[in-house]
DODONU-402723 format. One record per residue (C-alpha): x, y, z. Coordinates in pm, whole numbers, plus 32768, in hexadecimal, padded with zeros to 4 digits. Layout:
BEGIN
XYZ
...
This chain:
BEGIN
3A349192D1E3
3A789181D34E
39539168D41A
38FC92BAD4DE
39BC9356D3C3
39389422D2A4
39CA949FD182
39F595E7D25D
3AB59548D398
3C02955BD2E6
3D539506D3C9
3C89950FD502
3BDA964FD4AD
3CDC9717D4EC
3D089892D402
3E0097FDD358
3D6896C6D2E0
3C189774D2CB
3CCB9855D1C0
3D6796F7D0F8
3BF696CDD0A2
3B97968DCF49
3A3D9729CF69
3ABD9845D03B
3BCD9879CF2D
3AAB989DCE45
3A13999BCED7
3B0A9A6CCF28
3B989A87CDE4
3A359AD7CD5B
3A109C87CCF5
39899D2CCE01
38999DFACD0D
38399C97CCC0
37AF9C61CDFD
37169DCECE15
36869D8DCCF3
35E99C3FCD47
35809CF9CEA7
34D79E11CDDB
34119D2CCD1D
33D79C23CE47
33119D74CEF6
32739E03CDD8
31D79C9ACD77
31809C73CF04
30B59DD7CF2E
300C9D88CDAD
2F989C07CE38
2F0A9CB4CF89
2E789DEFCED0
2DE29CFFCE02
2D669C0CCF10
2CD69D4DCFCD
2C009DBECEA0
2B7F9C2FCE5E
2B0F9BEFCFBF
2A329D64CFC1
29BC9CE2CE67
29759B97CEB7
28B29C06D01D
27D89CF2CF5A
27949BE0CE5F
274E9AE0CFA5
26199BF9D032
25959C2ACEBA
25569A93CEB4
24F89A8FD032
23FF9BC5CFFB
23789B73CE90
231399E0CF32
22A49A91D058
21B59B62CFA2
212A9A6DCEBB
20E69969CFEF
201D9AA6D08D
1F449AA9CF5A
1F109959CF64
1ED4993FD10A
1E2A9ABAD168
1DC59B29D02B
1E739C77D015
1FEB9CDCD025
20859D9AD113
21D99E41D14E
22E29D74D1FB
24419DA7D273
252E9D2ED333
25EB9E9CD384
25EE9EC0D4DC
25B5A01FD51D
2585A031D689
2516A180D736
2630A1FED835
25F9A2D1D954
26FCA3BDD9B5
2728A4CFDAC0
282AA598D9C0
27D6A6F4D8FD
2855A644D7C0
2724A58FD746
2712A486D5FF
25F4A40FD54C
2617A2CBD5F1
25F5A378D75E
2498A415D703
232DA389D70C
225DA477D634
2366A59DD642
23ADA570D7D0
248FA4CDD8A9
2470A3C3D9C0
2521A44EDAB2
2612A377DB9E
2677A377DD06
25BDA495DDDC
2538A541DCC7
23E3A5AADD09
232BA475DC5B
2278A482DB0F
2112A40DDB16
20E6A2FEDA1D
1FA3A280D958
1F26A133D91C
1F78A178D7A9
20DBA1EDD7FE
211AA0BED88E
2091A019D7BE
2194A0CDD6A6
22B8A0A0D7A3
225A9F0ED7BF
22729EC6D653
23AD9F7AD611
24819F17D772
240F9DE4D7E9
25129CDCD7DD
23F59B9FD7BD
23479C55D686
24939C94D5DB
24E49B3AD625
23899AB1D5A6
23AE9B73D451
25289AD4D43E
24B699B7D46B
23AE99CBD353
24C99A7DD27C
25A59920D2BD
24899841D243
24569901D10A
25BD98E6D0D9
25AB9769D102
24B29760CFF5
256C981ECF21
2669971CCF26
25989606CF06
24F0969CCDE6
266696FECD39
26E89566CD6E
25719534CC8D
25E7961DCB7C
276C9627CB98
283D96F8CAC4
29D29729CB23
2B3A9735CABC
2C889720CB31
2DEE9792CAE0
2F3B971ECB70
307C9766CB03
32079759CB56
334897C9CAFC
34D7973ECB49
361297D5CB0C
373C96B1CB44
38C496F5CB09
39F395EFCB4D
3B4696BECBDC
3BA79816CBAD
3BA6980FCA3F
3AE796B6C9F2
39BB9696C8F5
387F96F8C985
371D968CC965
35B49745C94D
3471969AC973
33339714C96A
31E99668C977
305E96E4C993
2EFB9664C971
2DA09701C943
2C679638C958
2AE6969AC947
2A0F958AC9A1
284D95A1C99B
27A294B6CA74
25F694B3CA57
25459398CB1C
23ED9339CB26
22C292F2CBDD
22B3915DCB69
245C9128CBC2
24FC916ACA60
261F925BCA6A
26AE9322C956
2826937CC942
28F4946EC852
2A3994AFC866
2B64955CC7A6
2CCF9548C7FF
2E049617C771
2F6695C2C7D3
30939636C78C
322B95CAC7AD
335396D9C76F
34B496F9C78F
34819868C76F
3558985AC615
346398D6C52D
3307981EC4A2
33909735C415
342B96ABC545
32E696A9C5EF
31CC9588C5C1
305E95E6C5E0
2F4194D4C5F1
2DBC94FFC624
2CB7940FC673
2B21942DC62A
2A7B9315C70A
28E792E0C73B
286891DAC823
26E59181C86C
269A908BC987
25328FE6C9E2
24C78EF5CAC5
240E8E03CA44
23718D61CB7F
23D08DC9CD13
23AE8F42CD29
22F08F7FCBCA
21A88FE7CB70
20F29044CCB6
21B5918DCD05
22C890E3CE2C
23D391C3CD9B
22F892EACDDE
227E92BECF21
23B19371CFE9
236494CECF09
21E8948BCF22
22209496D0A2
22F69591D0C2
2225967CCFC8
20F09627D0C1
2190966DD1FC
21FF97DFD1AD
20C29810D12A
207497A6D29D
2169987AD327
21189983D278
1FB0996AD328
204298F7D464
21209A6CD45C
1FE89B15D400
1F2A9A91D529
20599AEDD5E5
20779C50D5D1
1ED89C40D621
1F079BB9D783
202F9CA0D78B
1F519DB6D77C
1E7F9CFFD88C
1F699CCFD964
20039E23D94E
1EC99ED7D98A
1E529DD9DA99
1FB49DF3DB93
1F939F95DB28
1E489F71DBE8
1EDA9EC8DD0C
1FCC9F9DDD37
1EB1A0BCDD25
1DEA9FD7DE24
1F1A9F94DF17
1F19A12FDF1E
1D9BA14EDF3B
1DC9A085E077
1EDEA156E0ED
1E18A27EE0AD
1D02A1F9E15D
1DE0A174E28D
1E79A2DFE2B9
1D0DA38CE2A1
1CA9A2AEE3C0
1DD3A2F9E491
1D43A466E491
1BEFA3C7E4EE
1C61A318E608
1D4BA45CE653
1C0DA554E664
1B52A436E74B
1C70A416E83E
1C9FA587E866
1B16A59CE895
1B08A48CE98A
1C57A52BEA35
1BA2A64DEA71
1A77A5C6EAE2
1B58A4E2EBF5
1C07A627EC6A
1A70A6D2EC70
1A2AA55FED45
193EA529EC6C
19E8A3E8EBE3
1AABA2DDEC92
1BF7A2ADEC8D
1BC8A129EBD2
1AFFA1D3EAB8
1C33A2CDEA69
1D5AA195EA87
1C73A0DFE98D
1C5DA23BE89F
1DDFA243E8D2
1E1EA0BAE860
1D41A0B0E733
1E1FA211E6D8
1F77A15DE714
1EE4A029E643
1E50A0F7E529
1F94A1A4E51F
2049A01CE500
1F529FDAE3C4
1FD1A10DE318
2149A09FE343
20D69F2CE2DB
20069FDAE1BC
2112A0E5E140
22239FBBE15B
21419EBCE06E
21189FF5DF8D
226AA030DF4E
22BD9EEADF03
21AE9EBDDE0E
21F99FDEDD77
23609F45DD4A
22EF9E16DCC9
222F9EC6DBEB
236E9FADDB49
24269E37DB11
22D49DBADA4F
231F9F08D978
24749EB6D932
24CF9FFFD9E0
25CEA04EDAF0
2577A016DC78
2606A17FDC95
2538A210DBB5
242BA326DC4E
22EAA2CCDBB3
2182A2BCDC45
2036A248DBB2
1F01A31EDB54
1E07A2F5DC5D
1CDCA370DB8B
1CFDA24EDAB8
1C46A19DDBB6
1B17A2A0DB8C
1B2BA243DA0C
1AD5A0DDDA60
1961A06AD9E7
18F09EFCD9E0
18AD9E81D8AC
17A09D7AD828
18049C23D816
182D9BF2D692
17CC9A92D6A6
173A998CD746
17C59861D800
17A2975BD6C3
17EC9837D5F0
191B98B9D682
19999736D6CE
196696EDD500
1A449859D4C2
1B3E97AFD5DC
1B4E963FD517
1B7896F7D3C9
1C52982DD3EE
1D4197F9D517
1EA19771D480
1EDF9688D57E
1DB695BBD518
1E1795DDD3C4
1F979551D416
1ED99438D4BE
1E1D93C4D37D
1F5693ECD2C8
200B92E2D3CB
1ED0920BD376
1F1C9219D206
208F9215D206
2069908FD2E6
1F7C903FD1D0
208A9092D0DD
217B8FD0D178
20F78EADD18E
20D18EB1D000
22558F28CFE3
228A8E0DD0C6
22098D0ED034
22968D53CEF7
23C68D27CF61
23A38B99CF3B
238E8BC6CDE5
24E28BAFCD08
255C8CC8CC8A
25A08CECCB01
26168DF0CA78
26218E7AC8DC
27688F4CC881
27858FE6C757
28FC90B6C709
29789185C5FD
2AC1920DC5DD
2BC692B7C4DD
2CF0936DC51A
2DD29446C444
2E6E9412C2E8
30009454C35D
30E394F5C46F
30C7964CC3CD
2F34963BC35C
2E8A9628C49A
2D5796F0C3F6
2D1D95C4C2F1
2C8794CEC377
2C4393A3C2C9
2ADF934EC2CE
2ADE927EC1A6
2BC891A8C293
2B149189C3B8
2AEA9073C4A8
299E9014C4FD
29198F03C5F4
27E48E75C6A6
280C8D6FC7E0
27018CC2C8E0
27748C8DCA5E
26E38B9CCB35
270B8BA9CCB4
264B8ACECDAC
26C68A61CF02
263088DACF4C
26698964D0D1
250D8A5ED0FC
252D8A49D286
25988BBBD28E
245E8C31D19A
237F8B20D271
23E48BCFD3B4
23C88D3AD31A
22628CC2D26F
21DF8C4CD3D3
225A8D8AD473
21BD8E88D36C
20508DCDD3A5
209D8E1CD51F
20DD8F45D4E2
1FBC8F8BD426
1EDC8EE7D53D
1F618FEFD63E
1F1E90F7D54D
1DCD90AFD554
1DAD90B0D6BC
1E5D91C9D6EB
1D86929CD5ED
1C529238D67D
1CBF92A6D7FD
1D3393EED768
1C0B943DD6E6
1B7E93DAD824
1C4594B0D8A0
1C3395B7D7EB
1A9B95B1D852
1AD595BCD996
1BB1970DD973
1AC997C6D89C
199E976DD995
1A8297E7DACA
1AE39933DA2A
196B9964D9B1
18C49946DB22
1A0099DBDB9C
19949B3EDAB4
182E9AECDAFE
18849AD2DC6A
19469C1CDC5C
18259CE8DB94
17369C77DCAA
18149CF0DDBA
183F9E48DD05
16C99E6ADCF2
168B9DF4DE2E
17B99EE3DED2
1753A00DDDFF
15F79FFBDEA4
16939FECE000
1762A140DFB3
15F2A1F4DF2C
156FA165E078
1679A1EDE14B
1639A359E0A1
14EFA331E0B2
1516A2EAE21C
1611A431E294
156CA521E1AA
C-alpha cells in the first residue's frame, strides 16, 4: 500500500473509485433488514448493559455504607463505649420566602424565612439542630470518617479475599460474496479465594472453566477446567512476629481513633455553636445598651438646654451635653454595624443563607448560671493525658517508630520462602465437571533471596532509630504541652467565675445604692 493511502482512498478518492471498493462492495450488497436487524440488537444489548450498570452501581453504593457503617459502629464500641446513629445524608434545612413549604424548609413545623421577612427568633437548641444538619465542616468531618471506614473495609477485604471474573468474545469472518465463512467463540470464568495471615503465609484457591466453539454444535466446542491450591510461608524475613499484619493493625487502630476524634468533634461543635450564639447575643446587648444611653444623654441635653435658655447653665456645659449625644449616637452606628456582621458570621457557622431573616433568643442569656468547677487542676491535667485523642495519636506515633525499627531491621535478614501447590484439571474437552483428582499434580519448593548489597536496609535501619528518637521528643513536649493548655483554660474559668462573683456584687451594690 501507498503511503497516505488506505484501503478506502481508492483512485484518488474520487465517487467512482470509492464505489470500486471491495469492502464498500461488501456492504452494500449486504440485506438491509440485515443491518436493521444487527441495529435492533446493537440498541437493545446497549440499554440492557446500562440498565444493568445503573442497578450495580445503586447496589454496590448501598453495600459500600453497610461496610462503612457496620466498621464504624463496632470501632464506637470499642473507642466511646456506646453506639450511636451515623449518616452521611445531608439533609440540610432550607429557608425560603415561598407559600409552598417542604419538609426540608421547616425547623420543628416552621419556616426560616428569607429576605425582609419579619425574622424568626431562634434558640440555642435550634441552632444547635440547624448546625448539625447544614453545616458544610460537620458534613465534611462525618465524610471524612465515612472515607476511613471505607479504607478499612478494603484493607480488611485484601486480608480475606474472595472474587471472580468472566470474559468472553465472539467473531463472525467471511471471504467474498459467497466464500466460506468462519465463527469463533471463546469465554472464561474463574473464582479465585485468597486468606492471609497474621505471621506472612497466604492461602490461594482457585477454579477456572474455559471454553472454545465454532458455534456448530457440542461437539465442535472444547471445554477444560482447572482446580489449583497454593499455600505460601515465609520461613525467615517477615515471619513469626506479626510484620504482615502491622498495615491492618494500624489502620484498625486509627479509626478506632477517628472514631473518638469525630466524637470529640461534634462536642466542641456544640461549644462553639453555643459560645459565637452568645456573642452574637452580647454584640446586641451592647447595642441595646449603646441605644439606651443615647436616650440618657438625650434627656440630659434637653435638661441642660433648658436650663441654658433659664441662664441657669452656661453655654460650655450644653456644647459638652450636645458632643457626648453626637458621640453616643457614633457608638450605636459602630455597635449596630459589629452586630450585623456577627450576626452574619454567625448564619455562615450554621450553614444557612446570609439572606436568611433569623435572630437569636435574648432570654437565653437570663438562663445562664455558673456552674461548679467539676474538677480540680491535677485532676483535670490526668483526664487530659488519658482521654483527649490527640494524646492518644501521639503514643501511637511512639509505638509505630518502635515498630519500625524491628520491621527494619529485619529486613537484613534473607528471605525464604515454603510453597506448597496442588493442581488438577478436567478429564476431556467435553467433561469439564470431572476432574481428575486421582491425577493431580502436587509440589513443594524453598526460595532463597538475599541481596550481599544491605546499604539501602543500612540507610532505612539508621533512619527508623531517628525516627524513633524524634518521636520521643516530640511526645514528651506534647504532653508538655498539653499541661500547659489544661492549666490556661482552668485559671482562665477560675478567672471568669471570680469576675462573675465579683461583678454580680457590684450590680446588688448599685441597687442597693438607687433604691
Amino acid at each position: 500500500m501507498k503511503p497516505g493511502k488506505n484501503r478506502f482512498d481508492v483512485d484518488g478518492g474520487t465517487p467512482e473509485g470509492l464505489m470500486r471498493s471491495p469492502t464498500l462492495r461488501q456492504c452494500a450488497h449486504a440485506p438491509l433488514s440485515v443491518c436493521r436487524r444487527a441495529v435492533r440488537i446493537a440498541t437493545v444489548l446497549v440499554a440492557l448493559t446500562m440498565l444493568a450498570w445503573s442497578g450495580c452501581a445503586r447496589y454496590y453504593a448501598k453495600q459500600a455504607d453497610e461496610y462503612a457503617y457496620g466498621i464504624i459502629g463496632q470501632k464506637q464500641q470499642v473507642a466511646i463505649g456506646e453506639k450511636t446513629d451515623f449518616s452521611i445524608d445531608y439533609d440540610p434545612i432550607v429557608p425560603s420566602s415561598g407559600d409552598e413549604l417542604t419538609e426540608a424548609n421547616l425547623l420543628r413545623g416552621l419556616p426560616i424565612p428569607l429576605g425582609d421577612a419579619k425574622p424568626r427568633v431562634l434558640s440555642l437548641d435550634e441552632c444547635l439542630e440547624i448546625g448539625v444538619r447544614n453545616s458544610r465542616p460537620y458534613q465534611n468531618t462525618k465524610e471524612t470518617l465515612y472515607i476511613t471506614a471505607l479504607a478499612l473495609a478494603n484493607s480488611r477485604h485484601d486480608w480475606s479475599f474472595f472474587g471472580g471474573d468472566f470474559d468472553a468474545d465472539a467473531s463472525w469472518r467471511a471471504t467474498g460474496k459467497e466464500g466460506p465463512s468462519v465463527k469463533t467463540g471463546s469465554a472464561g470464568v474463574g473464582m479465585n479465594f485468597t486468606q492471609r495471615f497474621i505471621h506472612g503465609g497466604v492461602v490461594t484457591l482457585a477454579a477456572g472453566l474455559d471454553i472454545v466453539t465454532s458455534f456448530s454444535g457440542l461437539k465442535n466446542s472444547a471445554f477444560g477446567s482447572l482446580l489449583e491450591a497454593n499455600i505460601t510461608q515465609p520461613l525467615w524475613r517477615g515471619a513469626w512476629r506479626g510484620f504482615a499484619y502491622e498495615d491492618l493493625y494500624r489502620a484498625e487502630r486509627n479509626l478506632a481513633y477517628a472514631v473518638f476524634e469525630y466524637d470529640r468533634f461534634t462536642q466542641t461543635f456544640a461549644v462553639d455553636i453555643a459560645t459565637d450564639y452568645y456573642s452574637v447575643l452580647q454584640r446586641r446587648d451592647t447595642l441595646d445598651n449603646d441605644i439606651e444611653n443615647v436616650s440618657r444623654l438625650q434627656r440630659t441635653f434637653d435638661f441642660i438646654d433648658a436650663q441654658e435658655d433659664a441662664g441657669l447653665r452656661g453655654r460650655v456645659e450644653a456644647y459638652q451635653a450636645q458632643q457626648d449625644l453626637l458621640n453616643a449616637r457614633a457608638y450605636v452606628e459602630i455597635a449596630r454595624q459589629r452586630y450585623r456582621d456577627r450576626l452574619d458570621q454567625y448564619k455562615l457557622t450554621l450553614g444557612l443563607p446570609i439572606a436568611s431573616a433569623v435572630e437569636l433568643d435574648q432570654d437565653e442569656l437570663k438562663r445562664l448560671k455558673p456552674m461548679p468547677m467539676p474538677l480540680d487542676e491535677a485532676s483535670a491535667i490526668v483526664a487530659a493525658l488519658r482521654a483527649r485523642p490527640d494524646v492518644l495519636t501521639e503514643y501511637a506515633n511512639v509505638r509505630d517508630a518502635v515498630r519500625d525499627v524491628e520491621i527494619a531491621a529485619d529486613d537484613f535478614n534473607p528471605r525464604i520462602d515454603l510453597v506448597l501447590d496442588a493442581s488438577a484439571s478436567s478429564t476431556s474437552p467435553q467433561k469439564p465437571w470431572k476432574t481428575q483428582l486421582h491425577r493431580h499434580t502436587r509440589g513443594a519448593a524453598i526460595s532463597v533471596d538475599y541481596n550481599f548489597d544491605q546499604t539501602d536496609n543500612r540507610d532505612a535501619y539508621r533512619r527508623s532509630q531517628i525516627r524513633l528518637a524524634r518521636a520521643a521528643r516530640d511526645l514528651d513536649l506534647f504532653l508538655d504541652t498539653v499541661r500547659l493548655d489544661v492549666r490556661a483554660s482552668y485559671r482562665t474559668l477560675t478567672q471568669s467565675r471570680n469576675t462573675y462573683n465579683i461583678r454580680q456584687e457590684s450590680v446588688t451594690l448599685a441597687i442597693r445604692r438607687t433604691a
